[in-house]
C-alpha positions in Angstrom: 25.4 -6.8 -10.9 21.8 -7.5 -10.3 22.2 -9.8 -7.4 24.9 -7.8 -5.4 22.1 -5.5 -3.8 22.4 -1.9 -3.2 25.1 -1.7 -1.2 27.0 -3.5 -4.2 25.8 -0.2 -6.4 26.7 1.8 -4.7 30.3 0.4 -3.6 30.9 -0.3 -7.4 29.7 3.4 -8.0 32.1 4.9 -5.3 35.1 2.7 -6.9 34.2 4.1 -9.9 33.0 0.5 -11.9 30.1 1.8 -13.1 29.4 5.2 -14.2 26.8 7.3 -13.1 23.5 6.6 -15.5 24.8 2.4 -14.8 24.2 3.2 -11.4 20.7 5.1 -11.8 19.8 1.4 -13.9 20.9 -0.7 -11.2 19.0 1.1 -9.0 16.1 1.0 -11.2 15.9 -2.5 -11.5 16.8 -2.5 -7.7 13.5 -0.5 -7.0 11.8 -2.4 -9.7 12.3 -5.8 -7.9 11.1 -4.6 -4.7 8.1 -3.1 -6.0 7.0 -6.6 -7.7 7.8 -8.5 -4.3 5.9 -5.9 -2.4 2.6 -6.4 -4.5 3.3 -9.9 -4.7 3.2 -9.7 -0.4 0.0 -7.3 -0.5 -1.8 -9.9 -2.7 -0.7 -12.7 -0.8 -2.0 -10.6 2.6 -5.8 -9.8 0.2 -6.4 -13.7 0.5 
């Protein structure tokens, strides 16, 4: 699940293959990627 992207959630959500607190952790860990590549691109931008 953690390389399907949010879309993926969200379709497995609406089919009804992940219940709902699976779905808040996928999204988690969703937001939880983006956050590291975004200070990952900010640092890289500082140099």
């Amino acid at each position: 699940m953690g390389t399907c992207g949010l879309e993926g959630v969200i379709r497995a959500w609406e089919q009804e293959q992940l219940t709902t607190e699976q779905t808040i952790g996928q999204i988690l860990l969703l937001l939880q990627e983006l956050e590291e590549r975004h200070v990952e691109y900010v640092r890289r931008l500082a140099k």
